[in-house]
C-alpha positions in Angstrom: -45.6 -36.5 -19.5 -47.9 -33.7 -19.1 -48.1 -31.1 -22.3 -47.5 -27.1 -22.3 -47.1 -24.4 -24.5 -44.9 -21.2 -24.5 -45.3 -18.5 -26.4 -41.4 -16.4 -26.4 -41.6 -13.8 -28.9 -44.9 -14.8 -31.1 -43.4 -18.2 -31.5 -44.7 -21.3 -29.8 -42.7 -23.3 -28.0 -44.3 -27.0 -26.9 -42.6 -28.9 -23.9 -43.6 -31.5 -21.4 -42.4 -32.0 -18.0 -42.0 -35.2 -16.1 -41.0 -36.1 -12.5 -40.8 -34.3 -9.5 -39.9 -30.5 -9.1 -38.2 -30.6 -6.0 -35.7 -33.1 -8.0 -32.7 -32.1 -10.0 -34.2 -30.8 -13.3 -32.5 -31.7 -16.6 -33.5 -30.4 -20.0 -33.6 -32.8 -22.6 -33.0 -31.3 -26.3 -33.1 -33.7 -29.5 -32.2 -34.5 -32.7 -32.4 -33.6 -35.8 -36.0 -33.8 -37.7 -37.1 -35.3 -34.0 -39.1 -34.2 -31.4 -38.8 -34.3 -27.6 -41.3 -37.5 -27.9 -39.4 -39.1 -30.4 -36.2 -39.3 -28.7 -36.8 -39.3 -25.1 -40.2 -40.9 -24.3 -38.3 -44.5 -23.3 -35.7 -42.7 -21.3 -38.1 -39.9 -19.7 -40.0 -43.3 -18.5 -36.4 -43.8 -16.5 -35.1 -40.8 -15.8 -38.1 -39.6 -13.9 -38.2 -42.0 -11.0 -34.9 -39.5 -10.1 -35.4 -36.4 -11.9 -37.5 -33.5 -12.9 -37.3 -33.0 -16.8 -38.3 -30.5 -19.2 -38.6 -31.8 -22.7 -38.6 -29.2 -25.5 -39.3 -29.3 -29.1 -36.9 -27.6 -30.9 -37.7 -24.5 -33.1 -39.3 -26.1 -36.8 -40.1 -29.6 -35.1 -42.8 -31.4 -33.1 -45.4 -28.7 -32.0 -43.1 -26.0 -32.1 -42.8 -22.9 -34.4 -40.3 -22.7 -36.9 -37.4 -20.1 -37.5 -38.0 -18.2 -41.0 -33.9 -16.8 -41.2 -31.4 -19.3 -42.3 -29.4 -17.2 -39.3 -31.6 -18.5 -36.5 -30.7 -21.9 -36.7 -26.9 -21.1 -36.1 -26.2 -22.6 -32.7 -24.9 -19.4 -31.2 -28.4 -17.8 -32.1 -29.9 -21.0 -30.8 -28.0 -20.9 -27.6 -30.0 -16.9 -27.1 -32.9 -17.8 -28.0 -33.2 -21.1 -25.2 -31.8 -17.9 -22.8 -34.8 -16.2 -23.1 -37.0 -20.0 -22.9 -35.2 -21.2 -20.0 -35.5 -17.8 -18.1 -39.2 -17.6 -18.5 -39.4 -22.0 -17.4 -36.4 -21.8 -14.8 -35.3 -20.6 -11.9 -32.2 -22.6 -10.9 -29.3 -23.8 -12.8 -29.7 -27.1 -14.1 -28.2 -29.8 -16.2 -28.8 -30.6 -19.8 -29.4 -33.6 -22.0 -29.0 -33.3 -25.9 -28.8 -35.8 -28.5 -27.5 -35.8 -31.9 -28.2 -32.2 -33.2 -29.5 -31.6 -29.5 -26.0 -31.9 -28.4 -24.3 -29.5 -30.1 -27.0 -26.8 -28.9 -26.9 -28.0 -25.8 -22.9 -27.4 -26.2 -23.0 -23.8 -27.4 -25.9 -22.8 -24.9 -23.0 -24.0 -22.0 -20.4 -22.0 -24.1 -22.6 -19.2 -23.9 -23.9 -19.3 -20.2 -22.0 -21.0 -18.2 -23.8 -20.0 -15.1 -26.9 -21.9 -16.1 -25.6 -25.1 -16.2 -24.3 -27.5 -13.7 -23.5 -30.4 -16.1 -24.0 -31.1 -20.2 -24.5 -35.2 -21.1 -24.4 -35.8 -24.8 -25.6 -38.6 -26.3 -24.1 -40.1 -29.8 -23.8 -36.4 -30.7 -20.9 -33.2 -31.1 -18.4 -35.2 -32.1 -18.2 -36.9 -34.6 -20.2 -34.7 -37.2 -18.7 -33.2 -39.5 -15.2 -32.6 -38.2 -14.1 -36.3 -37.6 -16.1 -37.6 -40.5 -13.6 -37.0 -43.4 -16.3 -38.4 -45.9 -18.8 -36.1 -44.4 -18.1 -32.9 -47.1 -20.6 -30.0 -47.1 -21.8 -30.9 -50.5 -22.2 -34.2 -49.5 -24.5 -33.7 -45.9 -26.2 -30.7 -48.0 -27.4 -32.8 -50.8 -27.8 -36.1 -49.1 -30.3 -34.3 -46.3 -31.8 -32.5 -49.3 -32.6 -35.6 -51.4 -33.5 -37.4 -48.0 -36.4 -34.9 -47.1 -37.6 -35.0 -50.4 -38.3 -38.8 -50.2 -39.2 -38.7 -47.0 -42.9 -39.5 -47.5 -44.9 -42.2 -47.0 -47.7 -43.5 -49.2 -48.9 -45.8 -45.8 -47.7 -45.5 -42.1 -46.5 -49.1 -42.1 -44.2 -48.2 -44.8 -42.9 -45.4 -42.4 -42.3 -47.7 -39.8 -40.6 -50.4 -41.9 -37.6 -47.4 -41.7 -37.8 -46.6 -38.5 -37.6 -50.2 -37.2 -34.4 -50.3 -38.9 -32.7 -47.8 -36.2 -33.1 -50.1 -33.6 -32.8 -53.2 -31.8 -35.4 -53.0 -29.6 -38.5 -51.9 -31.4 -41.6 -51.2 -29.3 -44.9 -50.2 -29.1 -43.8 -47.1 -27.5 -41.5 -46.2 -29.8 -43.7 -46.5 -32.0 -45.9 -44.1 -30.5 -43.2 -41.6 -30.2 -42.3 -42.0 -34.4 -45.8 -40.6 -34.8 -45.0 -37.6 -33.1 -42.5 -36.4 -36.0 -44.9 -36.9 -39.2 -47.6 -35.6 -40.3 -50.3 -36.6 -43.2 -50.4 -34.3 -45.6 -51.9 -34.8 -49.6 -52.9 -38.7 -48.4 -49.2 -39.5 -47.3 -47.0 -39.1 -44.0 -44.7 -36.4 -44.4 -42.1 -35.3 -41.6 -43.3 -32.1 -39.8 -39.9 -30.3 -39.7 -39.4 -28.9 -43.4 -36.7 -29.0 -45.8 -35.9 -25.6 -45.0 -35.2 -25.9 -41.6 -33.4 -29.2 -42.0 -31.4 -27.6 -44.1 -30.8 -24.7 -42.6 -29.1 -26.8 -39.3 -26.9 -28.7 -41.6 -25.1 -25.6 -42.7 -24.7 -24.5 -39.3 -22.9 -27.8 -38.5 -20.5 -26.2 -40.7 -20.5 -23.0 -39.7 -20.1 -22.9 -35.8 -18.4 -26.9 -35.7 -18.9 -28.3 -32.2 -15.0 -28.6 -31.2 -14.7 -24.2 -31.6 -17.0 -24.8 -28.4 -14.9 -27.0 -26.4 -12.3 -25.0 -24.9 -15.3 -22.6 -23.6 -16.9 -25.3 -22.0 -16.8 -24.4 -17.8 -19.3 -27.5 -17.0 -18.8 -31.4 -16.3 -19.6 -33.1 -19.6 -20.9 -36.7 -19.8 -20.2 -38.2 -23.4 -22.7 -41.8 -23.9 -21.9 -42.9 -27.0 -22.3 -45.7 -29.4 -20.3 -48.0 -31.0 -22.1 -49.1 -34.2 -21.6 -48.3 -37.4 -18.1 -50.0 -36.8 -17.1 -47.3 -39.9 -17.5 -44.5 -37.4 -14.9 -45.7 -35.1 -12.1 -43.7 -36.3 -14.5 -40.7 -36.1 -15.3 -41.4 -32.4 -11.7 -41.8 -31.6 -10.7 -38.4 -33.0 -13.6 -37.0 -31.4 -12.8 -38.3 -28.2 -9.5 -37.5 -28.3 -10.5 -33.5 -28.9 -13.0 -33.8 -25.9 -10.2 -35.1 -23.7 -7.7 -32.6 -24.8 -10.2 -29.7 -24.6 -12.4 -30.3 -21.5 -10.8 -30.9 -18.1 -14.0 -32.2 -16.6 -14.8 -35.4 -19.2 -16.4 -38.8 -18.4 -17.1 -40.4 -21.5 -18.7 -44.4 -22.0 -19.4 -46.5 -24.5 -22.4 -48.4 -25.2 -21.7 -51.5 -26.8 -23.4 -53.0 -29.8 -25.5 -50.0 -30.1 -26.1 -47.5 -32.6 -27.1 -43.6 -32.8 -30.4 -44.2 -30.9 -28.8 -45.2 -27.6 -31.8 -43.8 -26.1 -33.7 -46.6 -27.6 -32.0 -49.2 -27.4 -30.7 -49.2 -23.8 -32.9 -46.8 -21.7 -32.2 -48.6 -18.7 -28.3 -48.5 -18.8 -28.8 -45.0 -20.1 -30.6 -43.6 -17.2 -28.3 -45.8 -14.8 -24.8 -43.7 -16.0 -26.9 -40.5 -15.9 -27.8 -41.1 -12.3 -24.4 -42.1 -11.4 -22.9 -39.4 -13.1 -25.1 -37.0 -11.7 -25.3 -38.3 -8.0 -20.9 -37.7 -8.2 -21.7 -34.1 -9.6 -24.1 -33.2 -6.9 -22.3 -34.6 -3.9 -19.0 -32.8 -6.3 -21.2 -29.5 -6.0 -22.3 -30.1 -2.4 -18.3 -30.1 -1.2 -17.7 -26.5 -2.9 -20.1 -25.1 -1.8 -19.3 -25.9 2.1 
């Protein structure tokens, strides 16, 4: 992936591009305390023998400047600020990849300009959390994410690692690579590079602008990859799924079995094989219309 940085408004914002331009683009968005390398540097590996991809880290994470209001991490704030990214990056509407947190931007920036987008694909991510997760109270994601940064730092990096094998089945050097790209060494131990504040900050917009008040906005084809494990979630899913059916007209959702919240990691291949196909039916879809 080759490595570039945009300056929107005093703020840097890092990204990296893989595949071919004259491909269908897609802009990838991830998760929370991520980066663009930590979630999508197996998948890019795929997705680029049949795409062209623009991989962004978020405001507050990876390379990229963080917010200083509360306010800006809302996702309808979010969803103008990627406006005035994407129009200095892109010139054509395009589809867009988000998981976890990165979904729900990647939602409300559909909600919000329609035209842009020819398809959203959301992986493990808006919803389930918080709606559909009746244990999932304010006070409890608040405080939980609070204590969670706090003790988020490692006196060696093999002790960082000994968590992050634990989100997946299929641990690899790679992947290993890409946890790197999240932490930083600070006061002799590894410290994630997105801060409390910001953390914090997109938990409370979780709660503010929920992902289902976007769903009956949404114009575009959405593509729903999600996983199955915890086996406690699966009441969750099924709510959420249910909404997403009722709400959107355009919906193909699929499960990945025996897999949990880091799809991405787990099954790259089978990942980038539902994206193609999903895409490939949207294009020829597209092609029709427009004849």
């Amino acid at each position: 992936m080759k490595n570039y940085i945009l300056e929107v408004e005093g703020k840097k914002v890092n990204y990296y591009t893989d595949g071919e331009p004259e491909k269908p683009l897609i802009v990838c968005l991830h998760g929370l305390a991520g980066s663009a390398a930590y979630s999508f540097t197996n998948l890019s590996q795929q997705l680029s023998k049949f795409f062209h991809l623009l991989l962004i880290d978020q405001p507050g994470h990876g390379k990229s400047t963080s917010f200083h209001r509360e306010e800006d991490y809302l996702f309808s704030n979010l969803a103008t600020w990627y406006e005035k990214v994407f129009t200095s990056l892109i010139d054509q509407p395009f589809y867009l990849i988000g998981h976890s947190w990165g979904a729900d931007v990647a939602l409300q920036y559909a909600k919000s300009f329609p035209g842009k987008i020819k398809g959203v694909i959301l992986l493990d991510g808006a919803y389930t959390f918080p709606e559909f997760q009746e244990e999932m109270t304010f006070s409890t994601a608040y405080y939980g994410w609070e204590s969670y940064m706090a003790n988020a730092k490692y006196n060696t990096w093999e002790d960082d690692l000994d968590e992050y094998r634990t989100y997946t089945k299929r641990w690899n050097q790679s992947i290993e690579h890409s946890v790197n790209s999240i932490f930083a060494k600070k006061n002799q131990r590894y410290e994630l590079i997105a801060s409390k504040f910001t953390v914090l900050s997109i938990i409370k917009s979780f709660f503010e602008e929920p992902f289902s008040t976007a769903y009956p906005n949404i114009q575009s084809p959405i593509l729903l990859l999600h996983a199955t494990e915890p086996e406690e979630l699966h009441a969750a899913r099924e709510k959420g799924i249910a909404q997403l059916r009722k709400d959107i007209t355009n919906v193909t959702i699929i499960p990945f079995e025996e897999v949990c919240h880091m799809i991405q990691w787990d099954q790259p291949e089978k990942v980038c094989a539902e994206i193609v196909r999903w895409i490939h039916n949207n294009e020829e879809n597209l092609l029709n219309l427009s004849k």
